[in-house]
PDB file of N, CA, C and O in Angstrom, chain B, residues numbered from 101:
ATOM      1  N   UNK B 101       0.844  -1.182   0.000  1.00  0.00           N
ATOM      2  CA  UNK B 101       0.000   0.000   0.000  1.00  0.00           C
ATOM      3  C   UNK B 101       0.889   1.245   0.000  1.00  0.00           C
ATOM      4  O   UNK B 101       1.621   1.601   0.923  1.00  0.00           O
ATOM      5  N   UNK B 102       0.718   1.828  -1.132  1.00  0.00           N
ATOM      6  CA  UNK B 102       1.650   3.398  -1.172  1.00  0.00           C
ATOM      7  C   UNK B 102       0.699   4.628  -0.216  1.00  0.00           C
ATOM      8  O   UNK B 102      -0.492   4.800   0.044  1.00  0.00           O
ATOM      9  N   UNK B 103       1.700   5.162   0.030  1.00  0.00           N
ATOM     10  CA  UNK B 103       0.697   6.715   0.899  1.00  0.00           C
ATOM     11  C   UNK B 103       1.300   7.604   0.345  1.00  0.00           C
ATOM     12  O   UNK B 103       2.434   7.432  -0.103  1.00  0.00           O
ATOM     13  N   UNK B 104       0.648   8.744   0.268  1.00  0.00           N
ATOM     14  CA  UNK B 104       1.000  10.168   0.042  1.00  0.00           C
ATOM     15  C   UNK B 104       2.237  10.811   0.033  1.00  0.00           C
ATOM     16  O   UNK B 104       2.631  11.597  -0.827  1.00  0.00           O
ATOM     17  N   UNK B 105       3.109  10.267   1.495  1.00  0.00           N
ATOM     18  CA  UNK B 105       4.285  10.656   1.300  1.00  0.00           C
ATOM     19  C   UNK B 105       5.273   9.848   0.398  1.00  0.00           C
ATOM     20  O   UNK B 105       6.063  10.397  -0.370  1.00  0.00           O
ATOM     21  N   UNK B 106       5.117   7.967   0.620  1.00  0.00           N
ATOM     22  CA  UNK B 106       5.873   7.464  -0.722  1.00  0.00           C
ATOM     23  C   UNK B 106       5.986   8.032  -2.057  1.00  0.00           C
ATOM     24  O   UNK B 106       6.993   7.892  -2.751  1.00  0.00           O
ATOM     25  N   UNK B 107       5.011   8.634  -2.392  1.00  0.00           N
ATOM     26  CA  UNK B 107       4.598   9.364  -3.907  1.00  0.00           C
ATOM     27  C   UNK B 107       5.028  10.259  -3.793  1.00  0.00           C
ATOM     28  O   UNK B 107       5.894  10.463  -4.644  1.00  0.00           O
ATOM     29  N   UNK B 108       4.872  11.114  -3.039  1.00  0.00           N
ATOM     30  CA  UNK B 108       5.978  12.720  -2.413  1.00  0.00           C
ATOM     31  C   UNK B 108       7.271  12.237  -2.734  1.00  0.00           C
ATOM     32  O   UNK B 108       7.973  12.862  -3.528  1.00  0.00           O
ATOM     33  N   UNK B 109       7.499  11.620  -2.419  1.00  0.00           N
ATOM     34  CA  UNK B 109       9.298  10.877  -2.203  1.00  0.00           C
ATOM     35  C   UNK B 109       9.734  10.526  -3.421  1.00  0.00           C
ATOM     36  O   UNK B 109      10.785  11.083  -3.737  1.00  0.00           O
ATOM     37  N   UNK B 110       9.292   9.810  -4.188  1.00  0.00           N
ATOM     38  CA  UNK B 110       9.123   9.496  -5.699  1.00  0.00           C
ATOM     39  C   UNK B 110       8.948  10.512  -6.544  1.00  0.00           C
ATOM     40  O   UNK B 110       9.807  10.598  -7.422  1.00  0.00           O
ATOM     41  N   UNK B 111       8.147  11.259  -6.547  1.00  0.00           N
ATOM     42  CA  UNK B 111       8.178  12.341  -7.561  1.00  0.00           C
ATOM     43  C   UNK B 111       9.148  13.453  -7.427  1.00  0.00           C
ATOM     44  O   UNK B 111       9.325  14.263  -8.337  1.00  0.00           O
ATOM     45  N   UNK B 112       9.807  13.498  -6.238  1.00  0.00           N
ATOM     46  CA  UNK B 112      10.996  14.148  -5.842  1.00  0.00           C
ATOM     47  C   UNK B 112      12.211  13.265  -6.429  1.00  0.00           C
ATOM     48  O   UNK B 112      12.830  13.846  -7.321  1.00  0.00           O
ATOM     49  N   UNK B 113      12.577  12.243  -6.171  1.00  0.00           N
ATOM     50  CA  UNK B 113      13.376  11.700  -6.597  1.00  0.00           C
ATOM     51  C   UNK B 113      13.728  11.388  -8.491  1.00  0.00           C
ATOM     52  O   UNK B 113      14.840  11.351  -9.017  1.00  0.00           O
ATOM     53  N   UNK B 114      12.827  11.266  -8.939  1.00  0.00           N
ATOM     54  CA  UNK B 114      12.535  11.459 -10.444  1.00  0.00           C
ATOM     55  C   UNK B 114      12.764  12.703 -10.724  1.00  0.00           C
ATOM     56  O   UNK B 114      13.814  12.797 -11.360  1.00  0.00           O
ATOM     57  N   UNK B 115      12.227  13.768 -10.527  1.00  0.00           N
ATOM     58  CA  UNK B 115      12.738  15.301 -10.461  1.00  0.00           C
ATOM     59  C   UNK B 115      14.090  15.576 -10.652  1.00  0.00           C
ATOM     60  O   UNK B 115      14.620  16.031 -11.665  1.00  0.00           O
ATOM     61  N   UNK B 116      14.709  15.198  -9.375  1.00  0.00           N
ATOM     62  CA  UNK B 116      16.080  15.276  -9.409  1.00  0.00           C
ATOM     63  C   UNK B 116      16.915  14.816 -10.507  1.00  0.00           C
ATOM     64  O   UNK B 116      17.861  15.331 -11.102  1.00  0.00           O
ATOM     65  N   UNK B 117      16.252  13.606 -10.620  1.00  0.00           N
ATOM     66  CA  UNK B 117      17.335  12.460 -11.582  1.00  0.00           C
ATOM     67  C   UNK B 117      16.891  12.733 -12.974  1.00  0.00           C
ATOM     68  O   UNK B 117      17.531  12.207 -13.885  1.00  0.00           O
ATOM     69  N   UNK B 118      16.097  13.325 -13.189  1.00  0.00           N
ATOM     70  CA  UNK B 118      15.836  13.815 -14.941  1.00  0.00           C
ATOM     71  C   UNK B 118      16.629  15.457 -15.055  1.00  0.00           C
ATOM     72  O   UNK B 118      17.230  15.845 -16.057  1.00  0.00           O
ATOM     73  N   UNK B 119      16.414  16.418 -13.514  1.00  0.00           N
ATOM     74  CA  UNK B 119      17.247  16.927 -13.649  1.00  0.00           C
ATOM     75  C   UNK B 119      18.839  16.895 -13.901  1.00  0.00           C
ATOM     76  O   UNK B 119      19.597  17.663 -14.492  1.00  0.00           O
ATOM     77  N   UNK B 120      18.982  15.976 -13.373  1.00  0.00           N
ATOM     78  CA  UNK B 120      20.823  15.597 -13.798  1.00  0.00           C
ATOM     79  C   UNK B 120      20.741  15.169 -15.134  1.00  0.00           C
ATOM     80  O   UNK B 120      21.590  15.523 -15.952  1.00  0.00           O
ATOM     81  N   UNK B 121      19.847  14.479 -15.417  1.00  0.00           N
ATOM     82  CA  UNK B 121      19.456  14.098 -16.771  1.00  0.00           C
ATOM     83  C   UNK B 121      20.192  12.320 -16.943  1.00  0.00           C
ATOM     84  O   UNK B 121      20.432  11.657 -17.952  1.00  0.00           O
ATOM     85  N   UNK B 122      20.333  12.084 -15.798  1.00  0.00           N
ATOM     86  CA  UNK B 122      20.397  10.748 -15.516  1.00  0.00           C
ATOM     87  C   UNK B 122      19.374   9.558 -15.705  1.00  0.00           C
ATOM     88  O   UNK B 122      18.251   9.744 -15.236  1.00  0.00           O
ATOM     89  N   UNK B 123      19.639   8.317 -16.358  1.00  0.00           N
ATOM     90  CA  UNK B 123      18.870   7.093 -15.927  1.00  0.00           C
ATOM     91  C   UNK B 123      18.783   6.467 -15.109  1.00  0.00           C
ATOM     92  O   UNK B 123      19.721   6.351 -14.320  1.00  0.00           O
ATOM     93  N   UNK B 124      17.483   5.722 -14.933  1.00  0.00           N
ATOM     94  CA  UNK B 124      16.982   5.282 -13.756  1.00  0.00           C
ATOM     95  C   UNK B 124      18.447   3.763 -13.423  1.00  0.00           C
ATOM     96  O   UNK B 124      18.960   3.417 -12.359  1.00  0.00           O
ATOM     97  N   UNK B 125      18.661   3.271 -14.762  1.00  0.00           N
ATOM     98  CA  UNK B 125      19.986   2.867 -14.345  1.00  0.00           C
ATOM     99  C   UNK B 125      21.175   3.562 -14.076  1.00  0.00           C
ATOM    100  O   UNK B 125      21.976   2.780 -13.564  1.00  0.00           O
ATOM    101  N   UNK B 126      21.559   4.495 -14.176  1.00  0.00           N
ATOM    102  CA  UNK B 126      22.548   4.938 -13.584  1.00  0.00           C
ATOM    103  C   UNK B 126      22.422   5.168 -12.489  1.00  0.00           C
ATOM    104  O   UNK B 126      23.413   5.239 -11.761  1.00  0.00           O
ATOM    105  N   UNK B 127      21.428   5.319 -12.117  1.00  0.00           N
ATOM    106  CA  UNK B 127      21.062   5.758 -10.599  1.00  0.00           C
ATOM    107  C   UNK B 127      20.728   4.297  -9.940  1.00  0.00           C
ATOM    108  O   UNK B 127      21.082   4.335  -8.762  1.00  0.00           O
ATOM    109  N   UNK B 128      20.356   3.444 -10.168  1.00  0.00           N
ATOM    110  CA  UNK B 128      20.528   2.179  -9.635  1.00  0.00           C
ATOM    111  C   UNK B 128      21.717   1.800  -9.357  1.00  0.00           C
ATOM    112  O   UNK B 128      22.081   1.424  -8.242  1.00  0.00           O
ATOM    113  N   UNK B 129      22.615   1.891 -10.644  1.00  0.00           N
ATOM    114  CA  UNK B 129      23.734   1.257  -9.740  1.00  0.00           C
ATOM    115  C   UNK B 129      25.375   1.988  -8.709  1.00  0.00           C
ATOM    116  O   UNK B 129      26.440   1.674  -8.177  1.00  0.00           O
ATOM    117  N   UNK B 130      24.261   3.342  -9.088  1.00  0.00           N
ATOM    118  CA  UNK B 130      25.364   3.779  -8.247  1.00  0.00           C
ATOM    119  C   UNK B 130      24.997   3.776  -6.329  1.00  0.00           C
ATOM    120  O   UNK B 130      25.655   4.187  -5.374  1.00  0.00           O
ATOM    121  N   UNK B 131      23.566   3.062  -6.443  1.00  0.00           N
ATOM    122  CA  UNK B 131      23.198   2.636  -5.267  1.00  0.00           C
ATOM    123  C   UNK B 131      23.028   1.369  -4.558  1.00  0.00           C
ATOM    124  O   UNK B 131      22.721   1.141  -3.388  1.00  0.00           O
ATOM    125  N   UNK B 132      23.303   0.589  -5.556  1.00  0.00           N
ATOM    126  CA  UNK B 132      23.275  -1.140  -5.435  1.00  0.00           C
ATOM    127  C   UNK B 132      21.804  -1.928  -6.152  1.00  0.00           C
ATOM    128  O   UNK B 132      21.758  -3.141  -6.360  1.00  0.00           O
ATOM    129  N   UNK B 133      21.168  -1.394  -6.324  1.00  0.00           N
ATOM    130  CA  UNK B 133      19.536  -1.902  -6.763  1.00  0.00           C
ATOM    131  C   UNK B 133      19.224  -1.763  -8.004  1.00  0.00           C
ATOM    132  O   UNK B 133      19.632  -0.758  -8.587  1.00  0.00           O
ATOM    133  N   UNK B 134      18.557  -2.577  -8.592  1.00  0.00           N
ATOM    134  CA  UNK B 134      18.313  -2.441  -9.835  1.00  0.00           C
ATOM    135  C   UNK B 134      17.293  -1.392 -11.022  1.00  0.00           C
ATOM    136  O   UNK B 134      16.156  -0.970 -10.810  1.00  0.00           O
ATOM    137  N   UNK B 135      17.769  -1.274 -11.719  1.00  0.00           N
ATOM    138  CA  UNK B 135      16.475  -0.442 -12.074  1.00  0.00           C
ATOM    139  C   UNK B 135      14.785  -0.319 -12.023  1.00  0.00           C
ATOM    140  O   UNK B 135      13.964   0.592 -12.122  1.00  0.00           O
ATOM    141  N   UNK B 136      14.764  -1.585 -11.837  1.00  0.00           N
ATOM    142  CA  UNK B 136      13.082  -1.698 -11.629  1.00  0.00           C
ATOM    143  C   UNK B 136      12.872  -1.303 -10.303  1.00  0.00           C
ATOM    144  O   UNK B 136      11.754  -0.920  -9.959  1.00  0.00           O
ATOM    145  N   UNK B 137      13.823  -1.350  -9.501  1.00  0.00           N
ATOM    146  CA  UNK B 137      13.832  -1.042  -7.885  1.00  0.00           C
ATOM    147  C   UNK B 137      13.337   0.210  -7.732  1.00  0.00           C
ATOM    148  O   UNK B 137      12.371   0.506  -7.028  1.00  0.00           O
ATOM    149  N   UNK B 138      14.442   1.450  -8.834  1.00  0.00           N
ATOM    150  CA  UNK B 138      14.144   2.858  -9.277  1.00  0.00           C
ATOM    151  C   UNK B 138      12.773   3.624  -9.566  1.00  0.00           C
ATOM    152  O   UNK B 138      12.382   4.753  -9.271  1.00  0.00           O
ATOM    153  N   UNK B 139      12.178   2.517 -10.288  1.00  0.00           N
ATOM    154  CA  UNK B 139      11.200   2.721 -11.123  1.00  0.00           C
ATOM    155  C   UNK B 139      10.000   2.335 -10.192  1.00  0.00           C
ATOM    156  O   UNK B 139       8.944   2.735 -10.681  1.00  0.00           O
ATOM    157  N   UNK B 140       9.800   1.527  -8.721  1.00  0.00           N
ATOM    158  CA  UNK B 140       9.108   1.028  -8.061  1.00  0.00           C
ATOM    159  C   UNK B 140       8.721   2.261  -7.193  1.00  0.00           C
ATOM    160  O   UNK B 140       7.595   2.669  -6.908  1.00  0.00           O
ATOM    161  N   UNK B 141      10.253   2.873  -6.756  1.00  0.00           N
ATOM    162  CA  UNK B 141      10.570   4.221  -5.870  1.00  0.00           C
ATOM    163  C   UNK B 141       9.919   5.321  -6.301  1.00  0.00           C
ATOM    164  O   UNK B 141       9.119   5.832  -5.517  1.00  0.00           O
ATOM    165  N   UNK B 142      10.133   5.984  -7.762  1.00  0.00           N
ATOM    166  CA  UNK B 142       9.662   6.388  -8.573  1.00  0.00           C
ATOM    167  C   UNK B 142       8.467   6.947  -8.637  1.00  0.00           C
ATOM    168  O   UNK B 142       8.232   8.125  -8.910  1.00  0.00           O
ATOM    169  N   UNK B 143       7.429   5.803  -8.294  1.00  0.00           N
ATOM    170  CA  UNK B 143       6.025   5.764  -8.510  1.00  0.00           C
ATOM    171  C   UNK B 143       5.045   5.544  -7.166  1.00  0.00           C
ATOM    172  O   UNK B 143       3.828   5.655  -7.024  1.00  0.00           O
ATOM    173  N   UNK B 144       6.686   4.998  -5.772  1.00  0.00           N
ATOM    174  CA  UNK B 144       6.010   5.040  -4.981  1.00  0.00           C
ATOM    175  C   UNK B 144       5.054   3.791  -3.955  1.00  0.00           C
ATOM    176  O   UNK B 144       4.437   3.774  -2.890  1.00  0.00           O
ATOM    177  N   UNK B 145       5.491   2.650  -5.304  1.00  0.00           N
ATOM    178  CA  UNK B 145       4.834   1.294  -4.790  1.00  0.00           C
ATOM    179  C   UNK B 145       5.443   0.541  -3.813  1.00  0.00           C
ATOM    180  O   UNK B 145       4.965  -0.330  -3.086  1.00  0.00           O
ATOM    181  N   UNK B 146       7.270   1.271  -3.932  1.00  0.00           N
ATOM    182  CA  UNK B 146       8.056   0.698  -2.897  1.00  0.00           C
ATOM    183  C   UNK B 146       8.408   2.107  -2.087  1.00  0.00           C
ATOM    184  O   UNK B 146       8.526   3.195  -2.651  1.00  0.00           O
ATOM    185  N   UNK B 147       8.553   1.885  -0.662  1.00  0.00           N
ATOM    186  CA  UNK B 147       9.138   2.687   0.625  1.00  0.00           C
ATOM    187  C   UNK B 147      10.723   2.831   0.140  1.00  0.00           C
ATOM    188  O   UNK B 147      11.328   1.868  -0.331  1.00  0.00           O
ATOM    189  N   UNK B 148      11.378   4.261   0.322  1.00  0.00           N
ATOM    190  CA  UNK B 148      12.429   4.152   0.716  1.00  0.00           C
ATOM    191  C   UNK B 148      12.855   4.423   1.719  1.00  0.00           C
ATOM    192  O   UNK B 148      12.705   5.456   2.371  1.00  0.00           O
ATOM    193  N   UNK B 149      13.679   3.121   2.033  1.00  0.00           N
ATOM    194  CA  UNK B 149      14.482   3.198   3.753  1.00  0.00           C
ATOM    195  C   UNK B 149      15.111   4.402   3.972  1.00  0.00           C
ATOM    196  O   UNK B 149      15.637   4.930   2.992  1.00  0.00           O
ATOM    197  N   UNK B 150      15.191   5.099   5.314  1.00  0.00           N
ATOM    198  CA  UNK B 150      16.342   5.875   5.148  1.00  0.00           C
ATOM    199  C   UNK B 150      17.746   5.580   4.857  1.00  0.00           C
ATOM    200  O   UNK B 150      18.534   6.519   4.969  1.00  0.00           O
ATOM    201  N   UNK B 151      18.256   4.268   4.451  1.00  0.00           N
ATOM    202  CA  UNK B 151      19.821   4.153   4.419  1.00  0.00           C
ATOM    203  C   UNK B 151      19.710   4.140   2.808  1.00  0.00           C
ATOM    204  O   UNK B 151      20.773   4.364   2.228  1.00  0.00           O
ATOM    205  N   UNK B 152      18.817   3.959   2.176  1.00  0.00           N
ATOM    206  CA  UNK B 152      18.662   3.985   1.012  1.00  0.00           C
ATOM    207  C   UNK B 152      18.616   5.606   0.471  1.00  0.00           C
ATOM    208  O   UNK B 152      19.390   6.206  -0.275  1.00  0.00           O
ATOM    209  N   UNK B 153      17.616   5.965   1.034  1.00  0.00           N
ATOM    210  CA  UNK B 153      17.430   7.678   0.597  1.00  0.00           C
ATOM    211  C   UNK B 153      18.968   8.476   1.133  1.00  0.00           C
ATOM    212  O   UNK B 153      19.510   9.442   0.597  1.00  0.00           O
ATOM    213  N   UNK B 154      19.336   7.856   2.118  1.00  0.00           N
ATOM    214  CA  UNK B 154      20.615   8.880   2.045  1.00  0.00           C
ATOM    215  C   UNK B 154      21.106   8.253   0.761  1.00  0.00           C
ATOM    216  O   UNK B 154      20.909   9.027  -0.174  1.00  0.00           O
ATOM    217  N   UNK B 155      21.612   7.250   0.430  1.00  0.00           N
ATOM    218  CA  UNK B 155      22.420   6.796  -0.622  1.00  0.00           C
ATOM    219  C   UNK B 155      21.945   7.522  -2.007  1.00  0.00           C
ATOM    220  O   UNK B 155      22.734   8.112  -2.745  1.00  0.00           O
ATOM    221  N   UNK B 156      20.076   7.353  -2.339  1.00  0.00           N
ATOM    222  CA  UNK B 156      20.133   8.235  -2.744  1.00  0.00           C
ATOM    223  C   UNK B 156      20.098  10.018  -3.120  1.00  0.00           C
ATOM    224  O   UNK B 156      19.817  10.752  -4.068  1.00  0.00           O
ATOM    225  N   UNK B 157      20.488  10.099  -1.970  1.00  0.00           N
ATOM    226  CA  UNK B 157      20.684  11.816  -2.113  1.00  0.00           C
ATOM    227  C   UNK B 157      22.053  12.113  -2.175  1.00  0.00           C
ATOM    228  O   UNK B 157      22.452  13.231  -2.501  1.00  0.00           O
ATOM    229  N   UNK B 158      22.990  10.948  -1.810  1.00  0.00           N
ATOM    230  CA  UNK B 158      24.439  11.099  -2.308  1.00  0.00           C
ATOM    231  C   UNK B 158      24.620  11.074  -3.758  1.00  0.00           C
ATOM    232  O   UNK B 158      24.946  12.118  -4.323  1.00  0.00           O
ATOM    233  N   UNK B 159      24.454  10.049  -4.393  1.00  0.00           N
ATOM    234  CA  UNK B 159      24.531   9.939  -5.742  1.00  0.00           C
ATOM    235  C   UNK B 159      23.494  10.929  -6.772  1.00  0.00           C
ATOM    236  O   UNK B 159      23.623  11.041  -7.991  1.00  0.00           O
ATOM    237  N   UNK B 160      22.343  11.663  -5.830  1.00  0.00           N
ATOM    238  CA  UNK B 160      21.748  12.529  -6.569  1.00  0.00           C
ATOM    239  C   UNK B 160      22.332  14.129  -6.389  1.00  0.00           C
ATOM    240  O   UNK B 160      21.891  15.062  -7.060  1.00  0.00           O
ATOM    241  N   UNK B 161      23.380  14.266  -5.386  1.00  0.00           N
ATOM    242  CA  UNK B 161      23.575  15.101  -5.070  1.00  0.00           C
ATOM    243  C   UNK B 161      22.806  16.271  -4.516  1.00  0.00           C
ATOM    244  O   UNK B 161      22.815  17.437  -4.908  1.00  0.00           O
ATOM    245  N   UNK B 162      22.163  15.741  -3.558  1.00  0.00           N
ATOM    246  CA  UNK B 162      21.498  16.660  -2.950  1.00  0.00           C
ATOM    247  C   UNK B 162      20.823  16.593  -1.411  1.00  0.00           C
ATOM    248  O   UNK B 162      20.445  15.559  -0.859  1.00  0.00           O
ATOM    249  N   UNK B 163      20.782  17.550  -1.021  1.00  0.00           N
ATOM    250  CA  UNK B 163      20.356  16.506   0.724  1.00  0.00           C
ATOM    251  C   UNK B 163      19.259  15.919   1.007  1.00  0.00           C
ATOM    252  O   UNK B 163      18.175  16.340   0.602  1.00  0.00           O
ATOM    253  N   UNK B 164      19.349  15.230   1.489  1.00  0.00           N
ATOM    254  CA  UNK B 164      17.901  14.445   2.073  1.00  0.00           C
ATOM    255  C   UNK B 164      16.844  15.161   2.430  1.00  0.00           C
ATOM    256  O   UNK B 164      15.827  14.468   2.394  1.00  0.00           O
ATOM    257  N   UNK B 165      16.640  16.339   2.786  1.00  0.00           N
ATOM    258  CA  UNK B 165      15.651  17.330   3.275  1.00  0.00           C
ATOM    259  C   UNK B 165      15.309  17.680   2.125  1.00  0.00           C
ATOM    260  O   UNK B 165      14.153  18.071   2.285  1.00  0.00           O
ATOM    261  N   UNK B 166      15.655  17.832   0.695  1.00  0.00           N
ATOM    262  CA  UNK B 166      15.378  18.014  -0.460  1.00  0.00           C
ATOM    263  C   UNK B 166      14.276  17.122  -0.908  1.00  0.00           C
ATOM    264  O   UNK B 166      13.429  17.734  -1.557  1.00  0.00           O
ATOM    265  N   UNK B 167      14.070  16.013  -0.771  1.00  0.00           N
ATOM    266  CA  UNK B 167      12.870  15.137  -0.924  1.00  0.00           C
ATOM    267  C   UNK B 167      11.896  15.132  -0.244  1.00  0.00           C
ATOM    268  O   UNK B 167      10.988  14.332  -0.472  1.00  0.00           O
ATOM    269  N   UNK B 168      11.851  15.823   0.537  1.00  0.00           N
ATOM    270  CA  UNK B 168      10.910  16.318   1.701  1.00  0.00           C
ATOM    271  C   UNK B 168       9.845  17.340   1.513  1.00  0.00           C
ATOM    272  O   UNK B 168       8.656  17.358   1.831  1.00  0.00           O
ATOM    273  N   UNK B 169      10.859  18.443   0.713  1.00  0.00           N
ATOM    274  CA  UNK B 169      10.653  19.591   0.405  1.00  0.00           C
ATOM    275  C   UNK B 169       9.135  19.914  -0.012  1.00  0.00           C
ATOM    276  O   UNK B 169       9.090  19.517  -1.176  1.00  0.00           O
ATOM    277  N   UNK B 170       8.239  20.275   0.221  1.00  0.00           N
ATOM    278  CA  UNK B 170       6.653  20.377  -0.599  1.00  0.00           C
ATOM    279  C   UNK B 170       6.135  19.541  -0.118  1.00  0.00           C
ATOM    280  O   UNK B 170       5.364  18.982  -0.898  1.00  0.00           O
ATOM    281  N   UNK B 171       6.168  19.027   1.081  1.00  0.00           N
ATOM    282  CA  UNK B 171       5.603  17.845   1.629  1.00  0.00           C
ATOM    283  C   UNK B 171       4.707  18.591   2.761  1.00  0.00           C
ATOM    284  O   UNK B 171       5.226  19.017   3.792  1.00  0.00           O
ATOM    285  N   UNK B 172       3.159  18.727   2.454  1.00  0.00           N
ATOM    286  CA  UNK B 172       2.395  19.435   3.510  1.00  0.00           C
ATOM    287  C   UNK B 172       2.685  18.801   4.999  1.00  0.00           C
ATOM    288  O   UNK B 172       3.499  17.878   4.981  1.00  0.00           O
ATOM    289  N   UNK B 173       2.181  19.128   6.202  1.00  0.00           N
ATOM    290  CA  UNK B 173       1.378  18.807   7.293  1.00  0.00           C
ATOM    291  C   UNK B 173       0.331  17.609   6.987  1.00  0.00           C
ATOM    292  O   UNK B 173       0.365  16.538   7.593  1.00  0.00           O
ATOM    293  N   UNK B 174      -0.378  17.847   6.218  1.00  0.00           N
ATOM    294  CA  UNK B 174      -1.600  17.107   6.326  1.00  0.00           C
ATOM    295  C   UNK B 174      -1.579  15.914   5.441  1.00  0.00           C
ATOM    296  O   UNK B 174      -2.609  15.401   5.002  1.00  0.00           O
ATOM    297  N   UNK B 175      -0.480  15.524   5.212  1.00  0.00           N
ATOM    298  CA  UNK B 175      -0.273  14.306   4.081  1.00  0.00           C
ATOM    299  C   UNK B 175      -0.916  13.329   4.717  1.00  0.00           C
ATOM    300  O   UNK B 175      -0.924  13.026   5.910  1.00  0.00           O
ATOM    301  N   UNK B 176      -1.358  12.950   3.955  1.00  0.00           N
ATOM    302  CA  UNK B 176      -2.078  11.455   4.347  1.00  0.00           C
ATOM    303  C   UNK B 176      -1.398  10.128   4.336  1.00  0.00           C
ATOM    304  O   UNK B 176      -1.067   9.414   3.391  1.00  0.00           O
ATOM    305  N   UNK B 177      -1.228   9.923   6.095  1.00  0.00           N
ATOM    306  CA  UNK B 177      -0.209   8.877   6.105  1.00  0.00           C
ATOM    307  C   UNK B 177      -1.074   7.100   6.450  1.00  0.00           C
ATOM    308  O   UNK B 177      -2.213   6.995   6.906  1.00  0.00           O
ATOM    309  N   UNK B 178      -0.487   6.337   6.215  1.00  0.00           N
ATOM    310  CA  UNK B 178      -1.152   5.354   6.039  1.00  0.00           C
ATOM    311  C   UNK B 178      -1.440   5.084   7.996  1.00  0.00           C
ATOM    312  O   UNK B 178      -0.831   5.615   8.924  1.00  0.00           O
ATOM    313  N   UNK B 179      -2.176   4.433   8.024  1.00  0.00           N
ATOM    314  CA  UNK B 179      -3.380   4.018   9.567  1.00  0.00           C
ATOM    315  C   UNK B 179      -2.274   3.489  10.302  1.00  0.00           C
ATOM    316  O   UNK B 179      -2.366   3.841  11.478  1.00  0.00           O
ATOM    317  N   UNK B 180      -1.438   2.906  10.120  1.00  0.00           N
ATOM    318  CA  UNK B 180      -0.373   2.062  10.531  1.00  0.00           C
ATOM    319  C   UNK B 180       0.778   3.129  11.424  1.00  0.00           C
ATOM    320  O   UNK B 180       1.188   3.036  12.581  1.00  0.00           O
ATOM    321  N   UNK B 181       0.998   3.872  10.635  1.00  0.00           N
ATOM    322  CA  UNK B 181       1.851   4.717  11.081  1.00  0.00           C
ATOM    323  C   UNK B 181       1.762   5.572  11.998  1.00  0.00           C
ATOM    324  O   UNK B 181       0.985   6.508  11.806  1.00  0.00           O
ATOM    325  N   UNK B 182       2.495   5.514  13.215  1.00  0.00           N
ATOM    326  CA  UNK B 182       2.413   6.187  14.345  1.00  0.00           C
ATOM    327  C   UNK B 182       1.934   7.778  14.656  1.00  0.00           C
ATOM    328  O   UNK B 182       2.190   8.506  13.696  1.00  0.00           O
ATOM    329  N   UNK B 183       1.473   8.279  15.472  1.00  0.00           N
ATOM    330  CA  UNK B 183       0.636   9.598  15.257  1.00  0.00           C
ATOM    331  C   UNK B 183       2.025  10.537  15.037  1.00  0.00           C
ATOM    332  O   UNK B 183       3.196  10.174  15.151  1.00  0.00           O
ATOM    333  N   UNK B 184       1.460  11.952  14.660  1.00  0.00           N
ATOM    334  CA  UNK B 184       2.630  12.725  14.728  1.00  0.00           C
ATOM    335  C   UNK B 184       3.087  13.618  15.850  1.00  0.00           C
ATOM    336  O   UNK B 184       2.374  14.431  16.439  1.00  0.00           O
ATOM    337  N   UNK B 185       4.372  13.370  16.078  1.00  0.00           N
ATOM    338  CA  UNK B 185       5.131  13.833  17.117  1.00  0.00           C
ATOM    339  C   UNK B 185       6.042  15.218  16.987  1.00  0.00           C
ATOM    340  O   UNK B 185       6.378  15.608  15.869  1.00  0.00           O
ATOM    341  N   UNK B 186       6.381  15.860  18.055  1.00  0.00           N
ATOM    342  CA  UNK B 186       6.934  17.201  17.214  1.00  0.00           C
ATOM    343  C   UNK B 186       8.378  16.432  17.750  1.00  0.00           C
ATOM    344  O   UNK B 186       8.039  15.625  18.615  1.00  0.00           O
ATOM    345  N   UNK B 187       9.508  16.403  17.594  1.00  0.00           N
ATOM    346  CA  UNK B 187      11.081  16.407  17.837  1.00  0.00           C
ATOM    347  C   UNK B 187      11.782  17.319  17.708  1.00  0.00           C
ATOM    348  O   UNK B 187      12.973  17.281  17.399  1.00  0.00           O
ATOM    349  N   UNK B 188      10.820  18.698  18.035  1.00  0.00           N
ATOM    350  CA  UNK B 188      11.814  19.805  17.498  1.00  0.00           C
ATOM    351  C   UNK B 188      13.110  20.004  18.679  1.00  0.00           C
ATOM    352  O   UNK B 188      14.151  20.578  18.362  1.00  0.00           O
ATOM    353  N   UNK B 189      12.902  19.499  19.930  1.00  0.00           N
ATOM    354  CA  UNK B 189      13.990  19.502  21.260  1.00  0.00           C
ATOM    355  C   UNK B 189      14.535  18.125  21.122  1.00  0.00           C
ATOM    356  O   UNK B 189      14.737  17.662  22.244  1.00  0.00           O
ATOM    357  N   UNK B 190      14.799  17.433  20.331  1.00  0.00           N
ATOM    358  CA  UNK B 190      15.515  16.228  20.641  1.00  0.00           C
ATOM    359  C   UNK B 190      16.986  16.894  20.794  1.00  0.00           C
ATOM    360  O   UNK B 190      17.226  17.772  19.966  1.00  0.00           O
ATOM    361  N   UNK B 191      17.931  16.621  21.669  1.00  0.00           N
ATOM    362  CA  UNK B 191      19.167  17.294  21.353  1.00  0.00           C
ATOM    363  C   UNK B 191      19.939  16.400  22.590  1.00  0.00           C
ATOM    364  O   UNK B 191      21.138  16.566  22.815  1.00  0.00           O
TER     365      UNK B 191
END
């Protein structure tokens, strides 16, 4: 089941990588996964881990808060997922 933010995450990530003007294979393997993996991310049908999204924001060159970016408050997160918490004092 994809949610709102997987698709957020995906359409950010495609963004980027057409901006470099890169393929979804090049960008696979400069992360270990295959292109259909890309193309899953992409669209959102697959989660990316955070050890993955850093990897790809290394090879996309850009920071991780960049995929984030345009991502309301009110996204609709799937039932499963824990309520929202503020962490703005974690330190």
């Amino acid at each position: 089941m994809t949610n709102d933010i997987d698709r957020h995450l995906g359409k950010r990530l495609r963004q980027r990588r057409r901006t470099l003007g890169l393929t979804q294979q090049q960008i696979a393997e400069a992360v270990g996964v295959r292109f259909q993996q890309i193309q899953k991310y992409e669209c959102g049908a697959n989660r990316i881990s955070a050890a993955r999204l850093w990897l790809l924001a290394k090879a996309l060159e850009a920071p991780v808060g960049a995929f984030f970016e345009g991502l309301g408050d009110d996204a609709d997160a799937s039932e499963d997922d824990e309520p929202k918490r503020s962490y703005a004092k974690l330190a």
